[in-house]
C-alpha positions as CSV (number, residue, x, y, z in Angstrom):
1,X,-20.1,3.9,4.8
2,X,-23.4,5.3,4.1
3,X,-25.8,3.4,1.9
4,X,-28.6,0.6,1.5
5,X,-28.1,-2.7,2.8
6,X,-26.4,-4.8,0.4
7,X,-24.4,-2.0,-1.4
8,X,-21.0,-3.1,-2.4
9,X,-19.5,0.0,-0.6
10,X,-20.7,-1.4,2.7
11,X,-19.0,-4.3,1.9
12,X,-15.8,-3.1,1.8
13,X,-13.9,-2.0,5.3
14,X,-10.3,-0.6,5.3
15,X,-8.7,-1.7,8.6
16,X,-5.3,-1.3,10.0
17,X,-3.5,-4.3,9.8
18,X,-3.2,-3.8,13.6
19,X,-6.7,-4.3,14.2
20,X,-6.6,-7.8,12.1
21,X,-3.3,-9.6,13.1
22,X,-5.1,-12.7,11.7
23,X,-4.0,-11.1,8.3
24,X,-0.3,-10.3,8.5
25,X,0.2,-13.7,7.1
26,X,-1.7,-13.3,4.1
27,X,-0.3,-10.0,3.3
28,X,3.3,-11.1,3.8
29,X,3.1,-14.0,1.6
30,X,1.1,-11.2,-1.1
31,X,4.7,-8.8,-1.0
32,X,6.7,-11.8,-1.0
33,X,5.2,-13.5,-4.0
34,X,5.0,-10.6,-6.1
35,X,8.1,-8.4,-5.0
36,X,10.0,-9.8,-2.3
37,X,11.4,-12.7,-4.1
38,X,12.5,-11.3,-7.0
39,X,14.5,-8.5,-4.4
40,X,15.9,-11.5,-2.9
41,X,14.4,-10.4,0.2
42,X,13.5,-14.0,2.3
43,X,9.7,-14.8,3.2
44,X,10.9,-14.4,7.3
45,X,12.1,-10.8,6.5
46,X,8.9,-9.7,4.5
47,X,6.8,-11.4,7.5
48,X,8.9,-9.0,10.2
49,X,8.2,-5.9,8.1
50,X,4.5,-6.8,8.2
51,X,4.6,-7.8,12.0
52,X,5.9,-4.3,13.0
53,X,3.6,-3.1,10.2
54,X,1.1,-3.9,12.2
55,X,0.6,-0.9,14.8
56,X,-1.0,2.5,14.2
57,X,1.7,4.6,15.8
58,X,4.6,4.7,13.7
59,X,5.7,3.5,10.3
60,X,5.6,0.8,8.8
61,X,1.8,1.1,9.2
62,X,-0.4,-1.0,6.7
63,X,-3.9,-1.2,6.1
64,X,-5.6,-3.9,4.6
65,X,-8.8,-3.9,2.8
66,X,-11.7,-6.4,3.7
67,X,-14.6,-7.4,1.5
68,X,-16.9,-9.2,2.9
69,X,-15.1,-9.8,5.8
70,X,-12.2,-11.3,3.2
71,X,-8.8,-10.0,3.3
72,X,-8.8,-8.2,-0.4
73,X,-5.9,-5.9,-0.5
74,X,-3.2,-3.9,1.2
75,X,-1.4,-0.9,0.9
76,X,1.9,0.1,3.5
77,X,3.3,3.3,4.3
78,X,6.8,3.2,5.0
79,X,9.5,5.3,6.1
80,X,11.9,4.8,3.3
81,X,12.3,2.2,0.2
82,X,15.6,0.2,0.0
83,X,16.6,1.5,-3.1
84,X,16.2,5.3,-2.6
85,X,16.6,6.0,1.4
86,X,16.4,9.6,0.8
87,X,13.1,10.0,0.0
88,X,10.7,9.0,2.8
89,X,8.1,8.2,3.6
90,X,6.7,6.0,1.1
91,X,2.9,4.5,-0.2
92,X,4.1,0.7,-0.7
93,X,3.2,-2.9,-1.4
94,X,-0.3,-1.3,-2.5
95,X,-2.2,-4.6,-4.0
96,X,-5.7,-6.2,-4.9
97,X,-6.4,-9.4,-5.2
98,X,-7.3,-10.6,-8.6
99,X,-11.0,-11.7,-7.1
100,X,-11.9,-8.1,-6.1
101,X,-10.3,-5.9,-8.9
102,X,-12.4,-3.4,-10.5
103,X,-14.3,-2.7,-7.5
104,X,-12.3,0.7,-6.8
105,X,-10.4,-1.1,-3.7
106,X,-7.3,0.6,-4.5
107,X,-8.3,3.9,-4.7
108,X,-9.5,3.1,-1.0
109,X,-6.5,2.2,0.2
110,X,-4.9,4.9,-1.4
111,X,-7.1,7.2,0.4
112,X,-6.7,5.8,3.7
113,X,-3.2,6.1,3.3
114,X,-2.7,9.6,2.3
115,X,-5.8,10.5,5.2
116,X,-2.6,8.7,7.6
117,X,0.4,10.9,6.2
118,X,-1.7,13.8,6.8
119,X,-2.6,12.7,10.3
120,X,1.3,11.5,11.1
121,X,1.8,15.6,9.5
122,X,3.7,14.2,6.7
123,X,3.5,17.4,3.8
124,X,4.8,14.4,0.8
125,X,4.6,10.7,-0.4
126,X,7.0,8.7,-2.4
127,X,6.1,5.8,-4.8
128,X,7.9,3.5,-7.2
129,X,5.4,1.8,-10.1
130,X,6.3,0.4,-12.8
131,X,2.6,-0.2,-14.6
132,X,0.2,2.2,-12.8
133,X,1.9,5.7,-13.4
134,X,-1.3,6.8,-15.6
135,X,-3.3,5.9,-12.6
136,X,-1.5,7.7,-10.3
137,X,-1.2,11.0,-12.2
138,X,-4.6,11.0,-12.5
139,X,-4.6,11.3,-8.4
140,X,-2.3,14.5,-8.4
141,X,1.5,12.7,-8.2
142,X,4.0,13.5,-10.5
143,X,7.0,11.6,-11.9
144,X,10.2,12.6,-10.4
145,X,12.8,10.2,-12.5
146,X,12.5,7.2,-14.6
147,X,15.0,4.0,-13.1
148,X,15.7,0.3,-13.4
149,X,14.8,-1.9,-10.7
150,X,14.7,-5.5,-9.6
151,X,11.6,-5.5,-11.3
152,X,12.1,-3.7,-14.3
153,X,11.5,0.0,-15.5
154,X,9.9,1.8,-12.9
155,X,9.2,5.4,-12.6
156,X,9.7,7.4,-8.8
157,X,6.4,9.4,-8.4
158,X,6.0,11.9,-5.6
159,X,3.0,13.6,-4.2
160,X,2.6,16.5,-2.4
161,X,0.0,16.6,0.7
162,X,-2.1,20.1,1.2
């Protein structure tokens, strides 16, 4: 990133979670204390999805965002989410540490991951939210439908890629 030494966007690097293996740990015990238990998904099938998350082929692909050399966030594309196969592929387990929120992190990861749909020649992306739909709408997706999940209301968003 371009910038002068010291600036807090050159202290910030998206990486594929294939390039940091050190981090699939951290970012499976993230999903699995925020969503996976209450899915009654187990902490060894979260930590699978993030070990074959981490490759830059095919999905599951995830990045996760450094800062200062710190694991920060994560986002995950995936081919389909549990509750609605039909759609695919999917921006998922997108997250930010509380430490580094309000630094713009997400929006990185959000941008890295729609750059990789577009390279992978994807034309759409699903999400599920059930806080941020304001944020996202302001980033072009739209609501498709309005359900109840393991985690509460939630609304399906889709995007389409040009």
């Amino acid at each position: 990133m371009m910038g002068h030494a010291g600036t807090k966007s050159e202290k910030l690097e998206i990486a594929y979670l294939a390039d940091q293996p050190a981090h699939i740990q951290t970012c499976a015990s993230w999903t699995y204390g925020l969503w996976g238990c209450q899915s009654g998904a187990t902490y060894e099938q979260i930590l699978d999805k993030f070990v074959s998350g981490a490759n830059k082929k095919t999905l599951p692909i995830t990045f996760v965002a450094l800062y200062d050399g710190k694991p920060a966030g994560m986002v995950s594309f995936w081919t389909s989410d549990a509750s609605r196969p039909e759609f695919t592929p999917w921006l998922s387990a997108l997250y930010v540490h509380p430490f580094y929120r309000g630094k713009g992190i997400s929006i990185h990861l959000i941008d890295q991951l729609i750059a990789e749909a577009v390279r992978l020649a994807y034309t759409e992306l699903y999400l599920m939210t059930e806080t941020a739909q304001a944020l996202y709408e302001k980033f072009g997706w739209t609501e498709i439908q309005q359900l109840t999940t393991p985690y509460g209301e939630s609304v399906l968003m889709k995007k389409a890629l040009n």
